[in-house]
C-alpha positions in Angstrom: 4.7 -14.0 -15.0 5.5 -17.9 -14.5 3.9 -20.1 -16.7 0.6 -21.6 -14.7 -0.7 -17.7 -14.5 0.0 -16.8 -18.1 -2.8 -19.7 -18.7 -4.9 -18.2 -16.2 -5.1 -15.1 -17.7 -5.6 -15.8 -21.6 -9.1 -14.1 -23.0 -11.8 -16.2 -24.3 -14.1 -14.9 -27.5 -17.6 -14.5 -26.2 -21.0 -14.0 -27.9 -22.0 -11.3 -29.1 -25.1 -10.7 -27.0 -22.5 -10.7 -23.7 -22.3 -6.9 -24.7 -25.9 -6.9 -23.1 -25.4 -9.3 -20.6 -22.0 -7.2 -18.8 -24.6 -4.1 -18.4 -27.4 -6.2 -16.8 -24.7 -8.1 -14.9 -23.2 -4.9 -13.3 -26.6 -3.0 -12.7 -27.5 -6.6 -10.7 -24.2 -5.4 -8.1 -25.4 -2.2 -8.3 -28.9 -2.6 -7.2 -27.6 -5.0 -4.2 -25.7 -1.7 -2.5 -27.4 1.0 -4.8 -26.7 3.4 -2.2 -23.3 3.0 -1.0 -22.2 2.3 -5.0 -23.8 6.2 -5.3 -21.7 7.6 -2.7 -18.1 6.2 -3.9 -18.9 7.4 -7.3 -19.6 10.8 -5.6 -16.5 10.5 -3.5 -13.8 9.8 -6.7 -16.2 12.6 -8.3 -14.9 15.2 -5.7 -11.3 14.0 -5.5 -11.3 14.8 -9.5 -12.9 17.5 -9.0 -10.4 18.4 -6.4 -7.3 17.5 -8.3 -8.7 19.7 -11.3 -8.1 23.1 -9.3 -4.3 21.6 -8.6 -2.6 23.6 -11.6 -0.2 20.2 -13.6 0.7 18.3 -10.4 -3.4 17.4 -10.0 -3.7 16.0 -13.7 -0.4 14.0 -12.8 -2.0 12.4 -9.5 -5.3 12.1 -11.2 -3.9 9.6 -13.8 -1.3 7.6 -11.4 -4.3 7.0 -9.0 -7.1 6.1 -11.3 -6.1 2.5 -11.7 -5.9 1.7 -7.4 -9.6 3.5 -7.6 -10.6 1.2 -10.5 -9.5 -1.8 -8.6 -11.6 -0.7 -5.1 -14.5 -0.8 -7.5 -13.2 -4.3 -8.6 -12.7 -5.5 -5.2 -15.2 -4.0 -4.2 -17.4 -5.3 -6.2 -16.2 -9.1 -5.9 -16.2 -8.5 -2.4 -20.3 -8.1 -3.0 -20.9 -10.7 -5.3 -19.8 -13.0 -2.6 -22.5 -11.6 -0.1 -19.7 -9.0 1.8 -21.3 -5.5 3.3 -20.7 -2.8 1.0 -18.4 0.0 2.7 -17.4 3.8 1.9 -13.6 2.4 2.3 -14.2 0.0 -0.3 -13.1 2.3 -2.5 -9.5 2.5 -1.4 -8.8 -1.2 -1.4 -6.4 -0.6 -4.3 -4.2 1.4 -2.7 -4.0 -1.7 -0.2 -3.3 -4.3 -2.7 -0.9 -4.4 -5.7 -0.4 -1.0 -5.4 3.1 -0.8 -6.6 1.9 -2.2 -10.0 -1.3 -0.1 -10.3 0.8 2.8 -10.0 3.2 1.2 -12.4 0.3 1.0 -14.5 -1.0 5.0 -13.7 2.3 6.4 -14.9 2.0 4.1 -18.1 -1.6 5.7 -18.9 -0.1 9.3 -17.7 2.7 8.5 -20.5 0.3 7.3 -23.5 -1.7 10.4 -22.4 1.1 13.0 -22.9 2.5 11.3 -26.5 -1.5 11.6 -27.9 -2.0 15.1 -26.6 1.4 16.1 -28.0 0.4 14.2 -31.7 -2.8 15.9 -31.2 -0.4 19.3 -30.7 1.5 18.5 -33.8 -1.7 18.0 -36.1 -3.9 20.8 -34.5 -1.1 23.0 -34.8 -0.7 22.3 -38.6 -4.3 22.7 -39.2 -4.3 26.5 -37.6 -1.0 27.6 -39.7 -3.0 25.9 -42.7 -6.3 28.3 -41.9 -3.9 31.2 -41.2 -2.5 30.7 -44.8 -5.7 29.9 -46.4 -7.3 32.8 -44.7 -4.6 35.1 -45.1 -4.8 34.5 -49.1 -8.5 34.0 -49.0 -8.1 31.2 -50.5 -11.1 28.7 -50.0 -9.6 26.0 -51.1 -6.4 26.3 -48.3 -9.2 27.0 -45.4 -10.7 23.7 -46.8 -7.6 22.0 -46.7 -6.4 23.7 -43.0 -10.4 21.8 -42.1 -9.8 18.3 -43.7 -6.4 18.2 -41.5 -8.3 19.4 -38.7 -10.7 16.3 -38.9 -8.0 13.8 -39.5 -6.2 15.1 -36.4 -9.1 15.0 -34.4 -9.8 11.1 -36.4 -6.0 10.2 -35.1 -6.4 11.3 -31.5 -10.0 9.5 -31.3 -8.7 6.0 -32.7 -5.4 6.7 -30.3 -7.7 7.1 -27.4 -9.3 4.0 -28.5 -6.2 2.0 -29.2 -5.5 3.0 -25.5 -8.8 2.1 -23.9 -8.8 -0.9 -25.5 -5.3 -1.7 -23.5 -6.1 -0.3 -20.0 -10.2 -2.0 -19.8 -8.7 -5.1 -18.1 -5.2 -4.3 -17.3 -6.3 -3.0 -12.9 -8.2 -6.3 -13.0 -5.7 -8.4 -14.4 -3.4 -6.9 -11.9 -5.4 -7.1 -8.9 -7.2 -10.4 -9.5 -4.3 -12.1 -12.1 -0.7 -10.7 -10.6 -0.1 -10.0 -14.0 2.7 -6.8 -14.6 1.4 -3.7 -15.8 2.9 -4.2 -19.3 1.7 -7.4 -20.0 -1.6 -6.7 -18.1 -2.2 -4.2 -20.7 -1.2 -6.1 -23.5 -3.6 -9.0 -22.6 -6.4 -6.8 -22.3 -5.8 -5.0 -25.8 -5.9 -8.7 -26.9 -9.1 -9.5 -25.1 -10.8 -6.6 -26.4 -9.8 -7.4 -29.7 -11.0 -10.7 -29.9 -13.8 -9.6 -28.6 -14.8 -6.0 -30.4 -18.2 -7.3 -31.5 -19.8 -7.3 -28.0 -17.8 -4.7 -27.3 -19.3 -2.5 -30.3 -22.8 -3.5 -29.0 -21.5 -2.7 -25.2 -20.9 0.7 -26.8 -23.8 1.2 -28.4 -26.0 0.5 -25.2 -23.6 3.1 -23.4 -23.9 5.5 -25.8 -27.8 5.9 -25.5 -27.3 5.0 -21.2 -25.3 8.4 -21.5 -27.9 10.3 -23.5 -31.2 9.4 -21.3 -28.3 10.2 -18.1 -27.6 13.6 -19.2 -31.0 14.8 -20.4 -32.3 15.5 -16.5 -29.5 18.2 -16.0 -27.0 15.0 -16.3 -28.1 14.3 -12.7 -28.5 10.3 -14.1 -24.8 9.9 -14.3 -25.1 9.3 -10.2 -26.2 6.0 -11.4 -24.7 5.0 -14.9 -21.2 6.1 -13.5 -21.2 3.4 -10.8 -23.1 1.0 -13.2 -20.1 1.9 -15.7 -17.5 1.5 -13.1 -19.0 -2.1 -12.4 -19.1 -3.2 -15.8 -15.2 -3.6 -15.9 -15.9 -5.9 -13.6 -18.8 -7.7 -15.0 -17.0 -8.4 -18.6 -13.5 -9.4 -16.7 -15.3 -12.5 -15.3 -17.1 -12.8 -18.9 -13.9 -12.9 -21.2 -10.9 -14.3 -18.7 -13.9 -16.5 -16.7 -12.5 -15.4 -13.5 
């Protein structure tokens, strides 16, 4: 990354209040193509879905092609902003463009994925031999201990996942839009969200009670918060990098 495009690519702090403004932002793309947005969230839907009954080799695809999907949605998206017809094939764009690096980026999230789930092996696996003991000696104080190891396993993993999120939010949009390298695309966007963890804390907030009123009508409102989700990436990549 030459020298010009690492001062492209350099995160800004934004108000608070932006945390609002990315879900009202996104749901405004939405609502010009509600109905084609619907269907491409219903299509990646079924090629999860698909890739689920694909015993190992369909959890490896599924995480080396989520970031080309996340950047159809983010060309997609840009490609509406600027008044372009919304189209099912849309949603492939990223396996047109960067692809190479988005991949790059795929095996990197497949990697971080196996290192938490193997932690998350090492703790929960400690936890059960501590209840077996405690349980085996009825002892109520070693079943108590075997359940506070439990929860700071399951504390580890959740800040882990975190951490990780944190450096793959921005990292397909820095990519696409920045030609920034998978490793330094995710390292900028772990910086961006750190400098910027108070809108995101409100962002989370609103998309924690979006999920609950989604879920409540036999979930059947995640056709539309998914898309609106997807389009937020989008929304707070222009925000914080102003591109």
């Amino acid at each position: 990354m030459d020298e010009s495009n690492a001062t492209l690519v350099q995160p800004r702090a934004v108000d608070a209040a932006r945390g609002v403004s990315w879900w009202t932002d996104a749901w405004a793309l939405f609502a010009k193509s509600a109905g084609v947005w619907i269907v491409l969230a219903l299509i990646m839907i079924a090629i999860y879905i698909a890739l689920n009954f694909v015993p190992f080799v369909g959890g490896i695809v599924g995480s080396l092609i989520l970031p080309p999907l996340a950047a159809g949605w983010l060309l997609a998206a840009r490609k509406v902003e600027g008044g372009g017809t919304l189209e099912v094939g849309d949603l492939f764009a990223g396996f047109r463009d960067k692809l190479t690096p988005l991949l790059v980026l795929g095996a990197l999230l497949l990697a971080a994925g196996v290192v938490i789930a193997l932690i998350a092996g090492v703790f929960g696996l400690g936890a059960m031999m501590g209840m077996f003991m405690g349980g085996a000696r009825h002892s109520a104080g070693g079943m108590m201990a075997a359940f506070g190891a439990g929860m700071f396993a399951l504390l580890v993993v959740l800040a882990l996942a975190m951490l990780l999120a944190m450096a793959l939010w921005f990292a397909p949009a820095l990519i696409v839009f920045g030609d920034v390298a998978p490793v330094d695309a995710m390292k900028q966007s772990f910086a961006a969200c750190l400098k910027n963890i108070v809108p995101f804390l409100l962002y989370g907030v609103l998309y924690l009670v979006a999920a609950i009123v989604a879920s409540i009508p036999f979930g059947l409102g995640w056709i539309v918060l998914l898309p609106v989700l997807m389009l937020t990436a989008y929304t707070s990549y222009k925000d914080v990098f102003g591109a």
